[in-house]
C-alpha positions in Angstrom: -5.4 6.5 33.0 -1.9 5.8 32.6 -0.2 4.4 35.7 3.5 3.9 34.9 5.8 7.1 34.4 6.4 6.3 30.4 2.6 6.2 29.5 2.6 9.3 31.5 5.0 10.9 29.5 3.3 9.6 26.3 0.3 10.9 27.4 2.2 14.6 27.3 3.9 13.8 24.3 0.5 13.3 22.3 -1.5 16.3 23.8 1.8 18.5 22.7 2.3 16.6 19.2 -1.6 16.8 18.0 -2.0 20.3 19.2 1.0 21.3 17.0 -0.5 18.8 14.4 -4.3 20.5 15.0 -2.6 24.1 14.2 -0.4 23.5 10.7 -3.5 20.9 9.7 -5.8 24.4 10.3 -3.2 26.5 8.2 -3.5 24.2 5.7 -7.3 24.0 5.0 -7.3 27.5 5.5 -5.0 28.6 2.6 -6.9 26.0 0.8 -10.3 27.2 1.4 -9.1 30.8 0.5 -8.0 29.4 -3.4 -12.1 27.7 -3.5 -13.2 30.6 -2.4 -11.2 32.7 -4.7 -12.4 30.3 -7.4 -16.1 30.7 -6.8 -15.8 34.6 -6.8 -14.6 34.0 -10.4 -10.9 35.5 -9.0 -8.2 33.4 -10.8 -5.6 35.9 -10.1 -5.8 35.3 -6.8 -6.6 31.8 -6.8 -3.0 31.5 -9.1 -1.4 33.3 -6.5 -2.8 31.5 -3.5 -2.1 27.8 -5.5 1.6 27.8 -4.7 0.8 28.4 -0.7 -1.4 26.2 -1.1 1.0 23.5 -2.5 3.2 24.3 0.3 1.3 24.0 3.0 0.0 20.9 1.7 3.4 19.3 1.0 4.4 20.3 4.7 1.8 18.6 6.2 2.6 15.5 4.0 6.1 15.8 4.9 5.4 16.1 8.7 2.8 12.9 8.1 -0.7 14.9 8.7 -1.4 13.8 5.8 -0.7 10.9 3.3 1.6 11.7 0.9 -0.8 10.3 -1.8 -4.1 11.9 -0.2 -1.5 15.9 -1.1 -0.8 14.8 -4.1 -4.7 14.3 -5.1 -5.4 17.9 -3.3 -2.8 18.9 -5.2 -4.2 17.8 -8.6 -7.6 18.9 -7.7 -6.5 22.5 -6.8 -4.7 22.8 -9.5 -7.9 21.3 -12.1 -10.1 24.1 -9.8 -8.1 27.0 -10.9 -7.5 26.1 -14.4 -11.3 25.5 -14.6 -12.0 29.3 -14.5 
């Protein structure tokens, strides 16, 4: 437990930042699940039209630094192979 008033503070600051950081990470795989699933049903209409969501959620959470920057640009690229594989 934290005992001076700082590491109280940071102790609030985390619990607030990784529940925002919990919520866009779950947008995220969500909007990417939907484009696999839309793949699997054989759907590439709307697995095109899901990709560019997809690429957006994925760049915010690299720009916010959910994820690594390198780690959204391989999603990216294997989205994008997914799709184009149908």
């Amino acid at each position: 437990m934290p005992n001076t008033a700082s590491a109280k503070k940071r102790v609030r600051q985390t619990e607030s930042r990784t529940l925002r950081n919990k919520t866009r990470r779950s947008a995220m795989r969500t909007v990417v699940r939907k484009v696999r699933e839309a793949v699997a049903a054989g759907d590439k209409a709307t697995a095109q039209g899901l990709l560019p969501e997809a690429y957006k959620q994925i760049d915010k959470a690299a720009k916010r630094n959910i994820l690594h920057a390198n780690k959204a640009a391989n999603k990216k690229a294997k989205l994008t192979k997914l799709v184009n594989s149908i």
